[in-house]
C-alpha positions as CSV (number, residue, x, y, z in Angstrom):
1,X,-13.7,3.1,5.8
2,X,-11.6,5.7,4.2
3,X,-12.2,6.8,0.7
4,X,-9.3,7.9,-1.9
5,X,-9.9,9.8,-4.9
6,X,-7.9,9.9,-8.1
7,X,-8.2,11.6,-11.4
8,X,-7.4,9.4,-13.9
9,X,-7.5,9.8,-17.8
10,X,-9.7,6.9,-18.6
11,X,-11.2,7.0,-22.4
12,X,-13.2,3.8,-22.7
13,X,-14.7,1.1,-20.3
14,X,-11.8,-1.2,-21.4
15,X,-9.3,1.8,-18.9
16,X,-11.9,1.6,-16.5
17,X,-11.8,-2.5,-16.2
18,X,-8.3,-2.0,-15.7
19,X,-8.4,0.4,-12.9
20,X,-11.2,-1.4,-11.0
21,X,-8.9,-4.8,-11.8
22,X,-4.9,-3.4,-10.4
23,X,-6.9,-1.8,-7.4
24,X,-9.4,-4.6,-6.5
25,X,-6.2,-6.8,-6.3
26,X,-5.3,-4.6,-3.2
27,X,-6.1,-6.2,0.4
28,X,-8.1,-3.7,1.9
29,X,-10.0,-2.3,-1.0
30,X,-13.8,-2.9,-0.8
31,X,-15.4,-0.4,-3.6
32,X,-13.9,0.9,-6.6
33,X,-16.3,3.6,-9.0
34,X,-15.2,4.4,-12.1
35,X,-16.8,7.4,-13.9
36,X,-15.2,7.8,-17.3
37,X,-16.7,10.8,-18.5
38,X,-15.9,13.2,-15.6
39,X,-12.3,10.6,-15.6
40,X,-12.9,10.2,-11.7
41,X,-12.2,7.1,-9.6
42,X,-13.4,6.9,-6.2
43,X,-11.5,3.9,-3.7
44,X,-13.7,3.2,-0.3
45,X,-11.0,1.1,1.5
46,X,-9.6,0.3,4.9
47,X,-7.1,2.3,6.6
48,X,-4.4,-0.2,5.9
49,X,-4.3,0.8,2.7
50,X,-1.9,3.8,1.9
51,X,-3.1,6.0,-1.2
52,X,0.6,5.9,-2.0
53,X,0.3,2.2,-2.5
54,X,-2.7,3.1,-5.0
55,X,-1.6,5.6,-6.9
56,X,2.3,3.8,-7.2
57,X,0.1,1.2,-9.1
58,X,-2.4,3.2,-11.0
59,X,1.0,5.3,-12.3
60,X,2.7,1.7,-13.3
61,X,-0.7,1.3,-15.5
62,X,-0.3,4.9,-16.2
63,X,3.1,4.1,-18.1
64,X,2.2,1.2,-19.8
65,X,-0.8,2.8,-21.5
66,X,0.1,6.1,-22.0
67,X,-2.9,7.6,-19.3
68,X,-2.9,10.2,-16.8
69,X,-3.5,9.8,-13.2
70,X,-3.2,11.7,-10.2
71,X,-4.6,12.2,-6.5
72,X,-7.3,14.5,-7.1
73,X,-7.8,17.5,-5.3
């Protein structure tokens, strides 16, 4: 398993639900944690899955609702 980080300005539980939602649709993903206080998701997933692929749909959300996001460092 690989594990993807990504900084993502989540304000409520309702941003979080969406996050664990458009990533758990992903084949490959098996965890997503979502802290919304330190705005931290952490993606455990096989290496079939690209963090391009992740972050290209986090940043489709990330248009629609107005909320950052970003590989973290």
């Amino acid at each position: 398993m690989t594990e993807t980080r990504f900084d993502v300005g989540m304000t409520c539980d309702g941003c979080a639900n969406a996050v664990k939602r458009i990533l758990g649709k992903i084949d490959g993903v098996t965890n997503i944690d979502t802290n919304v206080e330190e705005k931290k998701v952490v993606v455990e997933h096989s290496d079939s899955v690209s963090k391009e692929v992740m972050l290209e749909k986090l940043l489709k959300w990330s248009q629609a609702s107005g909320k950052s996001v970003a590989l973290a460092a």
